[in-house]
N, C-alpha and C positions, 0 to 999 in steps of 0.2 A: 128674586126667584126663590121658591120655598125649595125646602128638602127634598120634597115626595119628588117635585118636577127635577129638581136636578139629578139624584137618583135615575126617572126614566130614562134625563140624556142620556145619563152615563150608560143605562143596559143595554140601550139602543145603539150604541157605538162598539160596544163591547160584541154586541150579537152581529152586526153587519161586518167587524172585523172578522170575525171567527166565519162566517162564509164564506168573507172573500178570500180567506185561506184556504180554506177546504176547494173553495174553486180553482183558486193558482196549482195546488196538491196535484190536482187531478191529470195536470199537463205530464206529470210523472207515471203516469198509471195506464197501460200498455194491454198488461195480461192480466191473468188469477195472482198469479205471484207478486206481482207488483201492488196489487190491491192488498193484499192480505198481509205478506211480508216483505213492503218494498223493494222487491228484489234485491233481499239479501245485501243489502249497498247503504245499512243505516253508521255514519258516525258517532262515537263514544259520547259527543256531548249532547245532540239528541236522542240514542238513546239513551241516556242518561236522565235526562229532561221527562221522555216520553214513561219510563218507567216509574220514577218519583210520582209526576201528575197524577200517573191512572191510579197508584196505592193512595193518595196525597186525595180524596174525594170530598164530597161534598159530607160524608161521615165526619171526618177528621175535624171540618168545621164545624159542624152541629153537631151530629151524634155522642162525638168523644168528648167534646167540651160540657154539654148535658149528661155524660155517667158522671166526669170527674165532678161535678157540680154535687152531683147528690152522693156520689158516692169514695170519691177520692180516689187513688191510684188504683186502689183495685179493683175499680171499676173498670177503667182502662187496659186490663192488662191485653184483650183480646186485640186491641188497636189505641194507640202505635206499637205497642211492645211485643205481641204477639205477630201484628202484620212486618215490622221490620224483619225481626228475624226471619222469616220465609226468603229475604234478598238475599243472606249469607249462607242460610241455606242449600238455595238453590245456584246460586252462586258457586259455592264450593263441590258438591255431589253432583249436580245435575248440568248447568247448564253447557259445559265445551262439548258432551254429549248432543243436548238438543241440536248445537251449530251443529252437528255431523251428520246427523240423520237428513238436516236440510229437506224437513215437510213441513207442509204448510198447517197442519193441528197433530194435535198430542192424539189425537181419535184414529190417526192416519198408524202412531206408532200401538194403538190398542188392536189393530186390528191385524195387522202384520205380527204379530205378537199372540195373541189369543184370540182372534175368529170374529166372525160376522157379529152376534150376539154379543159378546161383551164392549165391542166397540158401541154399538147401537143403544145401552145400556149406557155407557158412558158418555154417547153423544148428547142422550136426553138429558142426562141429571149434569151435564156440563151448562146445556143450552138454559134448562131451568134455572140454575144457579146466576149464569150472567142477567136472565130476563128479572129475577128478583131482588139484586145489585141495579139494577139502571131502575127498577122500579124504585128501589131505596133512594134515589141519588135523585128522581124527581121529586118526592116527596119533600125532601132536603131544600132544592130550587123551591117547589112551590111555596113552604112555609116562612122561606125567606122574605120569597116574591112577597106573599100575603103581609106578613109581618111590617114591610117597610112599603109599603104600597095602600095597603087598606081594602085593595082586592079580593077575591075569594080564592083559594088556595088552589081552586083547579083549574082557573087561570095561569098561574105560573106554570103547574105541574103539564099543562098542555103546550106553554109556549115555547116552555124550555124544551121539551122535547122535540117541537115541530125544528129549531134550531139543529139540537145534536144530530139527528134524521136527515136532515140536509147538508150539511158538510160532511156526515160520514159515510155516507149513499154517494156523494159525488167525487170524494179524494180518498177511501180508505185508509190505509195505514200512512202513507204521506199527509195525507190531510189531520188524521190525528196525531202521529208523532210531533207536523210543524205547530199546530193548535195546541199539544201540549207543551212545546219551548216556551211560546208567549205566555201561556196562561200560567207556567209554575213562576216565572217573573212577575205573575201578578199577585201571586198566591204570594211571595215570598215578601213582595212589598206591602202588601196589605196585613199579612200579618207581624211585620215588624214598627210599622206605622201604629195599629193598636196596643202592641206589650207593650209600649217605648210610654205612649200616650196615657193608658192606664195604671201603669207605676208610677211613673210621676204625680199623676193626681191622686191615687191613693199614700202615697207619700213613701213606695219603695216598699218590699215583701220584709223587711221588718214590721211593718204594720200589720201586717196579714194575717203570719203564722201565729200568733198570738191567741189568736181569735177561731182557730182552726180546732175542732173537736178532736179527739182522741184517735187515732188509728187514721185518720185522715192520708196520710204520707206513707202507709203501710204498703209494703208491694206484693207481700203475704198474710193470709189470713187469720186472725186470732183464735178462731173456732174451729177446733180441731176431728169437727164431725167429718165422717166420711163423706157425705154428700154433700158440704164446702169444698173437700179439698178434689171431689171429682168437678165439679163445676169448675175451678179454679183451674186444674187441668184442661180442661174443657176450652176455657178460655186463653190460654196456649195455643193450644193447636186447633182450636176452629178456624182461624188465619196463619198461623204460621205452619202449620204443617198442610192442611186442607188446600191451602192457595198452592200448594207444590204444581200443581195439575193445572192450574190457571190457565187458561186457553190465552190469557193477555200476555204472563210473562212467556210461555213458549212462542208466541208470536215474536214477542221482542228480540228472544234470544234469537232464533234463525233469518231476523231482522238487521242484526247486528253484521258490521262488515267482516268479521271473523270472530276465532274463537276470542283471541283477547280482549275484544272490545267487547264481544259481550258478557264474556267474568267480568269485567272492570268495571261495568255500566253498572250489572246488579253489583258489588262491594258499594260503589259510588255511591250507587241510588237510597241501600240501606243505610250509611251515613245522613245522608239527603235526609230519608221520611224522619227517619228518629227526631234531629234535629226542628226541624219543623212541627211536625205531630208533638211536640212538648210543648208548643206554644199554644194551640187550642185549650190543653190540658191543664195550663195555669191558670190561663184565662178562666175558664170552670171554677178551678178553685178558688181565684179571685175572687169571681159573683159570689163563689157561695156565701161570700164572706159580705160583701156590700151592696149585693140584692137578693135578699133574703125574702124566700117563698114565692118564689116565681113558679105561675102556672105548667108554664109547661119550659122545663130545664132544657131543651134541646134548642131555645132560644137567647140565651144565655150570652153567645157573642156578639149576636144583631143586638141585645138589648145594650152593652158595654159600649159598642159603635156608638150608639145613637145620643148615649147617656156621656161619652165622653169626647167624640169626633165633630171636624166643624165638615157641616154638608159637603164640601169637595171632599175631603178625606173620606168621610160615609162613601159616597160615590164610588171612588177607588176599593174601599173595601167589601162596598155590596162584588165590585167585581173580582174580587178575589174570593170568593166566595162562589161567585158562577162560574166561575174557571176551573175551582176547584172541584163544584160540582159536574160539570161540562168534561172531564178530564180523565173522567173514572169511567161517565156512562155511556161515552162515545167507543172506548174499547171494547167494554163489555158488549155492546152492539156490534162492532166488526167481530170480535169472537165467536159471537155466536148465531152471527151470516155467516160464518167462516166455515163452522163446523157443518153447519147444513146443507152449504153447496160442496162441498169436500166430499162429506161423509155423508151424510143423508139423501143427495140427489142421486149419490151411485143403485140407490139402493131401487127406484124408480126409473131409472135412465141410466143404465152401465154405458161405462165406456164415452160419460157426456163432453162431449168437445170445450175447450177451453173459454171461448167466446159465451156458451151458453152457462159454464159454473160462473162466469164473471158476471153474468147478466143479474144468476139466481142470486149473489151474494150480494150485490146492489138492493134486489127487489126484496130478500128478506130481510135489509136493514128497518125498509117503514112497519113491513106485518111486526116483526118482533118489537119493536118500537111502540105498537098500537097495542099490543097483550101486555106491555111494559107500561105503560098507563093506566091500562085498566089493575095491576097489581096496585100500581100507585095509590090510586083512587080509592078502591077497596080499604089498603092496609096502611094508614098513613104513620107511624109509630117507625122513624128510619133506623136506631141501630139493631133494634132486634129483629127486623127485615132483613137486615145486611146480614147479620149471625146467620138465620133459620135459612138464608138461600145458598149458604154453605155443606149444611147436613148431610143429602145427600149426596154431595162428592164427599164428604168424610167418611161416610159409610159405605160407599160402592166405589171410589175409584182409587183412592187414596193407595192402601193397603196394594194392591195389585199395578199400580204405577209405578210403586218403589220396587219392589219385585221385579217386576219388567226390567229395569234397567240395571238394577242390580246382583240379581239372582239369575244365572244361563239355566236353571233348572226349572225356571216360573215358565207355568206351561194353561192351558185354554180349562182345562177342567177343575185345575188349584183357585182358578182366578174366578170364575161362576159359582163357586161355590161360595166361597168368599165375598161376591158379591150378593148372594143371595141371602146368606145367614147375615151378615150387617146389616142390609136393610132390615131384615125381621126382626133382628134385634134391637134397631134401632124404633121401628113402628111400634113394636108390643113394647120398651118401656116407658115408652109417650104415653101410651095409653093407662097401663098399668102400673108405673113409678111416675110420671112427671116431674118429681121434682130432682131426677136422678137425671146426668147429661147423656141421654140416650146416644146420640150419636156418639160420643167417645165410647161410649158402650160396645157400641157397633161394629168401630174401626177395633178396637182389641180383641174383637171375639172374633172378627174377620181376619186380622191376622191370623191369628192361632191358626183358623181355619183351613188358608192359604199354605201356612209352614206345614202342617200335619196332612192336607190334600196331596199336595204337591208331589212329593216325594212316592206316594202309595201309588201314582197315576203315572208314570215317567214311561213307562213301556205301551200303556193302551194309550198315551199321550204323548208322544216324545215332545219338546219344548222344539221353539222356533226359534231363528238368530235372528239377531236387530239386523234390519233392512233401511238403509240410505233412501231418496228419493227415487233414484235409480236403479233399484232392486239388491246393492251389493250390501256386505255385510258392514259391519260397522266396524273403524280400531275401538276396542275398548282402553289400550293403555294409554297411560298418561289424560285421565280425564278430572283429576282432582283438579279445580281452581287454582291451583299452586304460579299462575303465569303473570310473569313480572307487571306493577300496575304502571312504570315510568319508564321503562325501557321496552325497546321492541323485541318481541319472544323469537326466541331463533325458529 
């Protein structure tokens, strides 16, 4: 039997497993709540599982192994290192909050908080951000698919999708949380199967570093120009603070069976990505070293597979690979059904009965799934897809999210201003600096904006209190992550 065919077995087993999960899922899924945040009733170890997966993407395989390739640590700083830290982050600051509020999107707490307009605002540039992540994450499958197949790359990019589309339309959050337990088991196997297998034959990272150019291993920049170390910045917090808003991990958290479990999952999970996400990253640096001048870096792992794995093993690793990719764009898809029958249907049908936001959040898995291919197809080039789909929540929701939960004096007119001056700030130095990271531009000049608003507008404005699902205020004490990870919290 040659490669290529075993290869197909393998995808084909891999893709009929992953439905028939999302179909078994489904037997769990009742209401809206059940779909979106399994009704509140998720265990530590899936989510745990489900959290890792969705960061743990088809990037982490291709994209991040292709910067460290050409560029070395600092090329990566944006992911894994910039995307872990957003789990302890949020972890720490944010999440025993989210469990409190117990809504089903972060759009639900923009709006109770600062008005029609800026939810609506935040709903778009949420919805965009996740269509252009699941576009990234096809891209990622397709060039896989093409790569070890011989196919044409919109092959994959369309198969893979008609896949994610069906088990996440039919099991939502059940269906991806259980689809993401098995797939980060395969992720984890697949990529310990290749380091194991590639050290060996290169004869162990004694061999390597040797041969590694200067700065290679740097995790800071040697050029101390202003516009290095803002990009460099940049690449911080375009995932590790910009994801704070993440329609996935708020889902998780009010996913989680209580507040503990879901501090613990995000501490977990951040352990989790790091660990893992440094294996892509050596991997990179390993090619750069023993396959020198490859067309295109973002194939970098698939080429190590092929050049060092016997066909069964390729097999298992192409599916670590689809799982990985599978894992990231299946969330991104229910977040951003999510936001829309939530938050966007009320705005055409107030008051819509439950049965029909369940229906809408089904139906808009395939439309957004269809414009999520066409980004695909368009823009095939996956990490800087995944960066540029982050911008605008960096510049419009970011700055005013933190606020919200942190600041009792963050009120409706601090927050629109804020988000208006970021976007413009961030459009006009696109335009007119591009090589400067506009978006972080954006988020500091929006802050400022938001601190200096705020405070001038507190009487024509007064501020709103966090509201729970059920209209009641929220506790704010005791929300720091501080709750035991081995014992049960009184």
């Amino acid at each position: 039997m040659s490669t290529e065919t075993t290869i197909l077995i393998g995808i084909s087993i891999y893709l009929v497993m992953m439905v028939a999960i999302g179909i078994y899922a489904s037997q769990r899924t009742k209401s809206t709540a059940d779909f979106i945040v399994a009704g509140s009733r998720m265990p530590m170890l899936i989510c745990t599982a489900t959290l890792t997966a969705t960061w743990f993407g088809g990037i982490s395989m291709t994209g991040i192994s292709g910067q460290s390739y050409k560029e070395g640590l600092l090329g990566v700083i944006a992911d894994p290192f910039g995307a872990c830290m957003t789990f302890f982050v949020v972890g720490f600051f944010f999440v025993r909050l989210f469990r409190r509020l117990r809504l089903l999107t972060f759009i639900e707490f923009f709006e109770s908080r600062f008005g029609k307009i800026a939810s609506t605002v935040a709903a778009v540039a949420a919805i965009a951000a996740n269509v252009g992540w699941v576009g990234a994450m096809l891209v990622a499958f397709g060039t896989v698919f093409q790569s070890l197949t011989g196919m044409p790359i919109e092959y994959g990019i369309v198969g893979g999708a008609a896949v994610v589309l069906i088990y996440t339309a039919v099991g939502g959050m059940w269906a991806v949380a259980m689809t993401d337990l098995v797939q980060i088991i395969i992720i984890a196997v697949g990529l310990v199967i290749l380091l194991v297998v590639v050290l060996i034959d290169v004869g162990g990272w004694g061999n390597i570093a040797p041969h590694l150019p200067e700065g290679r291993l740097r995790l800071t920049p040697a050029d101390s120009s202003a516009a290095t170390w803002f990009n460099y910045l940049r690449a911080w917090m375009i995932l590790g603070v910009a994801d704070i808003t993440a329609q996935s991990l708020f889902q998780r958290a009010v996913s989680a069976r209580n507040e503990q479990v879901a501090q613990n999952s995000f501490y977990l999970a951040g352990f989790s990505y790091l660990a893992m996400g440094m294996v892509p990253v050596v991997l990179g640096i390993i090619g750069s070293v023993t396959i020198v001048g490859l067309a295109n870096p973002e194939m970098i792992v698939t080429e190590l597979a092929i050049n060092h794995l016997h066909p069964v093993a390729i097999a298992i690793f192409v599916g670590a690979i689809l799982a990985a990719i599978m894992s990231s764009a299946d969330s991104a898809l229910l977040a951003s059904a999510s936001i829309l029958s939530v938050n966007l249907l009320p705005l055409v049908k107030p008051q819509a009965p439950d049965r029909l936001r369940l229906l809408v959040t089904r139906a808009a898995i395939p439309i957004l799934g269809a414009i999520a291919v066409y980004v695909a197809l368009e823009f095939q080039v996956i990490f800087d897809l995944m960066l540029d789909a982050n911008s605008v929540l960096l510049v419009c929701v970011t700055a005013p999210f933190i606020a919200g939960i942190w600041w009792r004096r963050a009120n409706r007119t601090g927050t629109l201003a804020s988000m208006a001056v970021g976007f413009l700030t961030w459009f006009v130095t696109s335009v007119v600096a591009p090589e400067f990271p506009g978006d972080l531009l954006g988020l500091l000049i929006g802050s400022i904006t938001i601190l200096v608003v705020t405070p001038l507008t507190q009487k024509a404005d007064p501020p709103k209190p966090l509201l729970d699902r059920d209209g009641k205020e929220v506790a704010l004490k005791n929300r720091l992550g501080t709750l035991p990870l081995f014992r049960q919290a009184s």
